[in-house]
C-alpha positions, 0 to 999 in steps of 0.5 A, spaced: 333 518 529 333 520 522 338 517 518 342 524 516 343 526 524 350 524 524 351 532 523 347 534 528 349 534 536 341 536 538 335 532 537 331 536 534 325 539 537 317 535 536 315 541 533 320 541 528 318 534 526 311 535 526 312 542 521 317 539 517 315 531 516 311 529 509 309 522 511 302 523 513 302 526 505 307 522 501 306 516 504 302 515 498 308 514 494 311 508 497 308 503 490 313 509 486 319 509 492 319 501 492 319 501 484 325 506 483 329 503 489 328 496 485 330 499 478 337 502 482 339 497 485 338 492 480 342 498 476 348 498 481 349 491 481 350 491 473 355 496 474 358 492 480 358 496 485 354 493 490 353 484 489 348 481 486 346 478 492 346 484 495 341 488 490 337 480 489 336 481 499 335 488 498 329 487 491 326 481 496 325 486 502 322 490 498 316 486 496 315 484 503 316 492 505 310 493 500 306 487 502 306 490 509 304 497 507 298 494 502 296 491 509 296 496 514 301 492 517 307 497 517 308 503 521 310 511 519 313 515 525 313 523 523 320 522 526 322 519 519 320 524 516 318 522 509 316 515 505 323 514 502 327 514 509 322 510 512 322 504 507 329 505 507 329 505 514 325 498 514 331 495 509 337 497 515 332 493 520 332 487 516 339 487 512 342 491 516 349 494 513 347 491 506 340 494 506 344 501 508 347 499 501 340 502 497 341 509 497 348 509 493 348 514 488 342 517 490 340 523 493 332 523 497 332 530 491 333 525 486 328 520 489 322 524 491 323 527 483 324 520 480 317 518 486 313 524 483 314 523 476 312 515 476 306 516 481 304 522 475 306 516 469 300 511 473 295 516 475 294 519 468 293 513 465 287 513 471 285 519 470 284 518 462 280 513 463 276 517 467 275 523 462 273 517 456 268 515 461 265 521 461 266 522 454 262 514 453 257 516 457 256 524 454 256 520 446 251 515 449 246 520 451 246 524 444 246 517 440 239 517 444 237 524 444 240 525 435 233 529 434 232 532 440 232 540 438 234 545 441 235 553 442 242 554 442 245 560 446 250 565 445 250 571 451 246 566 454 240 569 449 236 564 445 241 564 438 240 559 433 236 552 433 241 546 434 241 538 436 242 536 443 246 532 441 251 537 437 251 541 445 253 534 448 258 532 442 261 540 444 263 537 451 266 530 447 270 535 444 273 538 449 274 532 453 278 530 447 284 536 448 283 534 455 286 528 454 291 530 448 294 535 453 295 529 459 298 525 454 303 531 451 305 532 459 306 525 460 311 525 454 315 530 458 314 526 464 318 521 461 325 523 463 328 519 468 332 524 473 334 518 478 342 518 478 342 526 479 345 526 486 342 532 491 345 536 486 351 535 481 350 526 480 355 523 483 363 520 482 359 512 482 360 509 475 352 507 474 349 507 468 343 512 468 341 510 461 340 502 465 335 506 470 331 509 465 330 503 461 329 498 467 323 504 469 321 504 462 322 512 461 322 513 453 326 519 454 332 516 457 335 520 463 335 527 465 341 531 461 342 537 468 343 534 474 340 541 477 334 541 474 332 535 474 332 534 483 330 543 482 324 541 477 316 541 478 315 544 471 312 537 469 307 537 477 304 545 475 303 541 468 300 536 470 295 541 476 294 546 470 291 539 465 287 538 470 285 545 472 282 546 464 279 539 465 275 541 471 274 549 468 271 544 461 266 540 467 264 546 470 261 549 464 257 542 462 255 542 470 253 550 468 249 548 463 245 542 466 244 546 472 240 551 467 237 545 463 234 543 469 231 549 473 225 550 472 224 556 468 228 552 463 225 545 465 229 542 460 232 536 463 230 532 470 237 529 473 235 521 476 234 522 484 240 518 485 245 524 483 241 529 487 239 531 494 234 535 497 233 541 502 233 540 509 228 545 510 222 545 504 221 538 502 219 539 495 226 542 493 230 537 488 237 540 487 243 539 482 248 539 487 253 534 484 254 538 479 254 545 483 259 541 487 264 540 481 263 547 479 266 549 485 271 544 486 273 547 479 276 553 484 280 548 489 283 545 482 285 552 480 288 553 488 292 548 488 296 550 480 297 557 484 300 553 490 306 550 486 306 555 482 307 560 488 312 555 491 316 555 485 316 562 482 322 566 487 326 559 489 334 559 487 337 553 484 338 548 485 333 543 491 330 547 496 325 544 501 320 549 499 319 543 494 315 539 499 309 543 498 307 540 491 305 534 493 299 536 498 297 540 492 298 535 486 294 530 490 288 533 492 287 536 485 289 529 482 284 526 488 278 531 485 279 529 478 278 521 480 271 524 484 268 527 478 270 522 473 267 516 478 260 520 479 259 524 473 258 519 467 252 516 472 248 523 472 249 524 465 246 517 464 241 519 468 239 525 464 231 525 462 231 529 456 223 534 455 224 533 447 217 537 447 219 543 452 226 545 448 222 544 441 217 550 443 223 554 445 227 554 439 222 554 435 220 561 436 221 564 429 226 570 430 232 564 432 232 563 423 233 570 422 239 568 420 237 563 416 232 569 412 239 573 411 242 567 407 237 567 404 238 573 401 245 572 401 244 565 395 239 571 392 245 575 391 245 580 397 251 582 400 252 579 407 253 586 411 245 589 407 242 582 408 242 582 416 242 590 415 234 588 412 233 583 416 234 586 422 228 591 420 224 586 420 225 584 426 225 591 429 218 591 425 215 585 428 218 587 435 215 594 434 208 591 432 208 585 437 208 580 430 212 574 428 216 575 423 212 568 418 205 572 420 208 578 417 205 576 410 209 577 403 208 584 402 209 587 409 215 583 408 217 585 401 217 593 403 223 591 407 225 586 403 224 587 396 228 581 394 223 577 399 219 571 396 215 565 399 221 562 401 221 566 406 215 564 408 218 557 409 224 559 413 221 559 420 222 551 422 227 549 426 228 542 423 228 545 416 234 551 419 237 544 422 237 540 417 239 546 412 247 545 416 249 539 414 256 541 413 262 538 417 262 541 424 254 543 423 249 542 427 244 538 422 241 531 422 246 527 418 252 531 420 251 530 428 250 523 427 255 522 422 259 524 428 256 520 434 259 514 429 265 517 429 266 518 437 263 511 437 268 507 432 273 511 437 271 510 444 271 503 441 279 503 440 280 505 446 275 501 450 281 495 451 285 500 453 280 502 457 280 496 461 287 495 462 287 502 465 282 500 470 286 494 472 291 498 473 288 503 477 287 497 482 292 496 484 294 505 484 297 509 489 291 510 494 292 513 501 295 507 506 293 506 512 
């Protein structure tokens, strides 16, 4: 029986229990359950509320609770609906009354919050390090392919000549306001609503500022006890962090799904990170990255699911709330997927340097060279394009590239044409003219390989200590 039923006259009916029972999902949260259970028991002692010897029996029954878990060795019933009360049960079984003592001053509204918040806390820490992997691998292959040169797009349209490596840094960049936004969110994750009650706190002298410090939470306690357990702005944050992270993946996976069509042909993906049809034998398909392109949609799915959950719910703790967690986690879960076989296929990328050399080197992608050029002879901007598209519509109208025209055709459009319009029509040249911060030139884009290299560096050790922690992360229990 749950540990609540002393109001009910009626056992509940199984299906009751199967429709509203969590511990096949929440499960996961028995590492965070176990370290908020700790902290409040050690506060309550402090504050002499219950003894120590009863908060120092219950602090070592909680180990032996996680090390079973850790094991496989603890069993969940549906009956106990959720992991708090199932560790809490366990506590009863061993102690007795003095592990009864554990939920003094708590609410499960409080707990599940202050669960949630610590399981985000740990997992960001993974997930960054993830995203820098992807970073690390995507400013590994533009220090490798610094030369490379390509035609850049707008519309999807053939635009202007630029590096490969300034493409790949495009992405470096993005990944980089992924993970400022992850690490905004977790300053606001920082606040510890342990001590809120199911709803108004409690009449209990505890010291909630000791529970926020035990548990390391920056911003101290919660100030509003009905909206600390009502709350899941920081759980629609978090999801909507990593839905833009997956929208920034997405478009990286368009462009390698492009690159390495054969009508573009411009990158082959390793064998190891592609599959083949079941049907024609010649087929090599780029399915990791069509697969994160659609996983994008289930990320989306699930902001819009807590949003949803939480739009129309009165103050202050509704049971609506249990819904967020199946959400968060299978966003957080496809998140870890991408960041574990994504830096891989973006080192596997074989580049054909000569196939995206040719395509930008078509003579129209420097038009806007030419209307510079008009500009630094003085030209208005505005007539400068207006000349240099007649050019174009000449060339096109007559079947002529544009540095074939020679200089007297030219200048009967362009009176201020001379020979160094001629010159103009050389990707390389039109790339190294654009060594301006932020550009696409040589010295400037590889000015900017060192700077995400000195960078990934700094956080290397982090990233190493992310890893060990990620080890000994939540993952489902047995």
């Amino acid at each position: 029986m749950p540990l609540w039923d002393g109001r009910f006259s009626e056992e509940r009916k199984n299906s009751l229990i199967d429709f509203s029972e969590s511990i096949s999902f929440d499960h996961r949260l028995y590492r965070q359950d176990i370290e908020g259970s700790r902290a409040h028991v050690k506060m309550l002692a402090l504050s002499e509320i219950i003894s120590q010897d009863t908060a120092d029996a219950i602090c070592g029954e909680l180990e032996s609770i996680q090390r079973r878990i850790d094991a496989g060795d603890f069993k969940f019933s549906h009956e106990l609906e959720d992991i708090h009360m199932h560790i809490e049960s366990a506590l009863i079984k061993a102690l007795g009354d003095e592990g009864a003592r554990v939920h003094t001053a708590r609410s499960r509204n409080d707990q599940v919050a202050l669960d949630v918040r610590l399981y985000l806390r740990n997992c960001s820490t993974c997930l960054s390090a993830g995203m820098r992997s992807i970073q690390t691998a995507l400013v590994e292959k533009a220090e490798t392919e610094s030369e490379t040169i390509m035609p850049g797009f707008t519309h999807l349209q053939h635009a202007q000549p630029v590096l490969f490596a300034h493409h790949l840094l495009a992405y470096v960049e993005m990944l980089e306001r992924d993970l400022g936004r992850l690490s905004d969110c977790i300053a606001r994750i920082s606040e510890c609503p342990l001590g809120s009650g199911a709803i108004a706190g409690t009449t209990l002298p505890i010291n909630r500022h000791l529970s926020a410090e035990l548990l390391n939470f920056t911003a101290g306690p919660s100030n509003n006890s009905m909206d600390s357990v009502s709350d899941r702005d920081f759980v629609c944050e978090f999801i909507s962090c990593l839905a833009i992270f997956a929208m920034h993946m997405s478009r990286l996976s368009e462009d390698i799904i492009l690159w390495s069509s054969q009508e573009f042909s411009f990158i082959e993906l390793g064998d190891a990170y592609c599959t083949g049809s079941s049907l024609m034998p010649q087929k090599k398909n780029p399915d990791l990255a069509e697969l994160t392109r659609g996983k994008t949609g289930r990320i989306y799915g699930s902001l819009i699911s807590v949003l949803t959950t939480c739009k129309g719910l009165p103050m202050s703790y509704n049971r609506d709330l249990q819904e967020d967690k199946e959400a968060l986690f299978d966003a957080i879960d496809t998140v870890r997927k991408i960041c574990s076989v994504y830096p891989g296929m973006i080192s596997s990328i074989k580049v054909n340097s000569e196939r995206m050399l040719r395509a930008a080197s078509d003579p129209f992608l420097m038009a806007t060279d030419m209307a510079e050029l008009l500009v630094r002879k003085g030209v208005p901007f505005r007539e400068a394009h207006s000349r240099v598209g007649k050019l174009v519509r000449h060339c096109r109208e007559n079947s002529v590239s544009p540095e074939k025209v020679g200089l007297d055709a030219m200048k009967a459009i362009i009176p201020e044409a001379d020979e160094d319009c001629l010159s103009l029509f050389c990707p390389k040249k039109s790339i190294a003219a654009r060594e301006l911060i932020g550009g696409t030139g040589f010295k400037e884009v590889s000015k900017q390989i060192r700077r995400w290299k000195n960078i990934l560096l700094k956080k290397k050790q982090a990233n190493m200590l992310s890893d060990a922690k990620c080890k000994r992360m939540s993952a489902p229990a047995n």
